[in-house]
C-alpha positions as CSV (number, residue, x, y, z in Angstrom):
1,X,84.8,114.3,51.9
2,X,85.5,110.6,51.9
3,X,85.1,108.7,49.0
4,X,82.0,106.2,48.7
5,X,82.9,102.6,48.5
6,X,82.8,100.9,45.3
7,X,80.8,97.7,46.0
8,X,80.5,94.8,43.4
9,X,76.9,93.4,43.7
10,X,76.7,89.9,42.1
11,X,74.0,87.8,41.6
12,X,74.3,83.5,41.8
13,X,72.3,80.9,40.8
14,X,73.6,77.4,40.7
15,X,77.0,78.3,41.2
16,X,76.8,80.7,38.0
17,X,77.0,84.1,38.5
18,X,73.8,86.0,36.3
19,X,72.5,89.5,35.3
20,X,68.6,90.3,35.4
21,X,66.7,92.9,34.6
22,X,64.1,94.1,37.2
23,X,64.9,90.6,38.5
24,X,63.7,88.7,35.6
25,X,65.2,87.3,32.6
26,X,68.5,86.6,34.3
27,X,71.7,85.6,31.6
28,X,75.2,83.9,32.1
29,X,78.0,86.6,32.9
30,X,81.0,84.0,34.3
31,X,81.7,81.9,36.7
32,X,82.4,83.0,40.5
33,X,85.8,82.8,40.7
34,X,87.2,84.3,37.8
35,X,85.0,87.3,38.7
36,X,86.7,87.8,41.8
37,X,89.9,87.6,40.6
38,X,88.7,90.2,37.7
39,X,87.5,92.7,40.7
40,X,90.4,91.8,42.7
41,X,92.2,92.8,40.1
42,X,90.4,96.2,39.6
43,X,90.7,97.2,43.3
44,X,87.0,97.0,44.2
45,X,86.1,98.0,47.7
46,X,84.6,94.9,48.5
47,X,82.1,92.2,46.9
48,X,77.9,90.7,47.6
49,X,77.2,87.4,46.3
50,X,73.8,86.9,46.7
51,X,72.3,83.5,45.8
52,X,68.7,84.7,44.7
53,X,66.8,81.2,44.8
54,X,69.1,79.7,47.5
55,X,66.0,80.7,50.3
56,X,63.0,80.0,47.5
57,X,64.4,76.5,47.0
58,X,65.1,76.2,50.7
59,X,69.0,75.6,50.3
60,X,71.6,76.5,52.5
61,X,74.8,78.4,51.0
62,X,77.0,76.8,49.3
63,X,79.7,76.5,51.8
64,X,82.6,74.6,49.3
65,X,82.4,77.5,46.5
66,X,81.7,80.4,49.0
67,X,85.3,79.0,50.7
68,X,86.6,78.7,47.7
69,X,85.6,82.5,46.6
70,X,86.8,83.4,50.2
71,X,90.5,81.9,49.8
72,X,91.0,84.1,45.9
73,X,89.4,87.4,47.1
74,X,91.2,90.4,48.5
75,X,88.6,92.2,48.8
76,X,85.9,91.8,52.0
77,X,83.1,89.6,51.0
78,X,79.4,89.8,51.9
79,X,77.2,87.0,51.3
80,X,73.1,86.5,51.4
81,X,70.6,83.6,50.3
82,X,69.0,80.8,52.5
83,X,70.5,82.0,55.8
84,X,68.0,81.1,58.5
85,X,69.6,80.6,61.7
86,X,72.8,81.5,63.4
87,X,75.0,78.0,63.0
88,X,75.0,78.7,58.8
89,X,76.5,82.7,59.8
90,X,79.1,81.0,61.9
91,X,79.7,78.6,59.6
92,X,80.0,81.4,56.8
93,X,82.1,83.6,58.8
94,X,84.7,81.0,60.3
95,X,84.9,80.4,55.6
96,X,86.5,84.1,55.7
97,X,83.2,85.7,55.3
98,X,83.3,89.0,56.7
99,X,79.3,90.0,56.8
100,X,76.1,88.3,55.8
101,X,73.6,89.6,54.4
102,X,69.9,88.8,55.7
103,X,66.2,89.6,53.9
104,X,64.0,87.1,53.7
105,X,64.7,85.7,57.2
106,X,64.9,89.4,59.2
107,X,61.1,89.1,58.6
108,X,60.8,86.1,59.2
109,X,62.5,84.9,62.2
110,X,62.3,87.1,65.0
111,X,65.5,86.9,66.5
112,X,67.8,86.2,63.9
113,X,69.6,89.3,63.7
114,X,69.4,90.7,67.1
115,X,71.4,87.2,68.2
116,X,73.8,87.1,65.0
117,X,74.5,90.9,66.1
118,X,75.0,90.3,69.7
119,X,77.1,86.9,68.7
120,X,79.2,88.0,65.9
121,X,78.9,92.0,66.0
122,X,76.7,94.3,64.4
123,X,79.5,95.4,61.8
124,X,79.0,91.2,60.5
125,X,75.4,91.9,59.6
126,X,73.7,93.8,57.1
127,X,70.0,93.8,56.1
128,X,69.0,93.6,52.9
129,X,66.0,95.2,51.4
130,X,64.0,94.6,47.7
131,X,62.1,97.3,47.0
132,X,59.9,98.4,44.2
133,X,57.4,101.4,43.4
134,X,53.5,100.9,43.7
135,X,51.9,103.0,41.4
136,X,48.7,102.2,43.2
137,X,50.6,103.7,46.9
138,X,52.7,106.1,44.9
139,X,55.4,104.6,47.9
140,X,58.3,101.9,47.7
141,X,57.5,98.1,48.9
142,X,59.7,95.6,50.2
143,X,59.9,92.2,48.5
144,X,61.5,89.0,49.5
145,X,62.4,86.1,48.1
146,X,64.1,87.5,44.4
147,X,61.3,89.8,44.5
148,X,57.9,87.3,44.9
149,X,56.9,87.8,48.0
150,X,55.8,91.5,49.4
151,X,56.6,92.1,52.9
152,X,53.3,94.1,54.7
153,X,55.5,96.6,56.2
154,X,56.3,100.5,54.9
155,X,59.5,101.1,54.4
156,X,61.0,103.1,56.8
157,X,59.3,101.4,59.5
158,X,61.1,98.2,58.1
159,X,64.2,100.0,58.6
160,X,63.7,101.4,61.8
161,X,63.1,98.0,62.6
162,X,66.0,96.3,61.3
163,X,68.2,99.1,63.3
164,X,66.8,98.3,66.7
165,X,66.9,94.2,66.1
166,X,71.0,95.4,65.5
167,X,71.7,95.4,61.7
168,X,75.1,97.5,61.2
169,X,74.5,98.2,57.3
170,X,71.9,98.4,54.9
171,X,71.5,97.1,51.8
172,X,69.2,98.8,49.2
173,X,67.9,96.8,46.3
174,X,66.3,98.7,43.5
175,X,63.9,95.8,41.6
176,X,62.3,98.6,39.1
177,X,66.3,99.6,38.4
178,X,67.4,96.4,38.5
179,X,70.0,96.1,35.3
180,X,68.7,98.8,33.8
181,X,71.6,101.7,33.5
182,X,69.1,104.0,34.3
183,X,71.1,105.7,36.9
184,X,69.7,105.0,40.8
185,X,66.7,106.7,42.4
186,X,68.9,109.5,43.9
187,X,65.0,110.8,45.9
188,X,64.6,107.4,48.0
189,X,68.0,107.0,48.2
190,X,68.8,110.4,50.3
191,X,65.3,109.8,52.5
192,X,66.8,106.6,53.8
193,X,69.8,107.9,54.8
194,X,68.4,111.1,56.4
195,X,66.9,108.4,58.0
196,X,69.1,105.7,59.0
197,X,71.5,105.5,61.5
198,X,73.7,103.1,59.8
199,X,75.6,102.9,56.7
200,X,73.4,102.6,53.5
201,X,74.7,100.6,50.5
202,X,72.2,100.7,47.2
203,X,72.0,98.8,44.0
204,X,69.9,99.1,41.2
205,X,70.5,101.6,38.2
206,X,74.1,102.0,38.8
207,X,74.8,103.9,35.2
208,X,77.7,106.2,35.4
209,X,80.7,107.6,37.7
């Protein structure tokens, strides 16, 4: 059996790196760099920064710290937040950026992935997905934009979707989990990869080995 990546899943906000629960009341953990070097260190498998107000504030990434994170990591580095078109993924990528990762805008902007995949390869591009349980549905949602915005679409159509525009990777997001240590919703979790025909990554919950 092959052993499961160990993915570090960090969220930025104005060049600080933060920790929220359920996606609200984020805190200061450290500053970008140093956490690489830390994870580096540890021999993670690779590393997400995701900017999580960089597409709500209508920013692009920050290019000079994402270099800069780029140049002290030895691990493979994934990065999402405010992409919306396919100059800021070349831009990214040409930084020593190995794959972005896009949510608001797969939604959004129609062509986005299927060009970024057909330009850059589909290995380069994951698609990210925020979801959280209805109570009302008794099914998962996806949300956008650090979790304001619901997207009208169930969720495995969403990722049948984001398969045929070309994503190579999935990202699962688990906003009820969120920073919780409750251990991940191992039910979903196994439905989307029965499912999915590319590999699935999933935060949210992560509590023990």
């Amino acid at each position: 059996m092959n052993r499961p990546r160990l993915i570090v899943f960090l969220m930025m906000d104005n060049r600080y790196l933060r920790k929220s629960k359920k996606f609200n009341n984020s805190v200061y953990i450290g500053d970008p760099l140093n956490i690489v070097r830390i994870f580096s260190d540890y021999g993670a498998d690779e590393v997400i920064f995701v900017d999580v107000n960089a597409t709500k504030n209508k920013q692009d990434p920050d290019y000079e710290l994402l270099e800069n994170i780029a140049s002290f990591s030895r691990m493979p580095i994934c990065y999402g937040g405010g992409i919306k078109n396919i100059e800021q993924i070349e831009k990214l990528i040409n930084l020593g950026i190995e794959k972005v990762s896009i949510c608001s805008s797969a939604f959004q902007e129609q062509n986005l992935i299927r060009d970024a995949s057909n330009m850059f390869g589909r290995q380069s591009i994951v698609g990210c997905l925020d979801i959280k349980f209805s109570s009302e549905s008794k099914k998962y949602r996806i949300y956008t934009n650090n979790g304001t915005n619901r997207v009208d679409l169930e969720l495995f159509d969403a990722i049948k979707i984001l398969e045929d525009k070309g994503v190579g990777e999935l990202l699962i997001n688990n906003i009820d989990l969120d920073g919780t240590y409750k251990g991940f919703d191992e039910d979903i979790i196994f439905k989307i990869v029965q499912s999915s025909s590319v590999p699935v990554s999933v935060a949210g919950g992560a509590k023990s080995i």
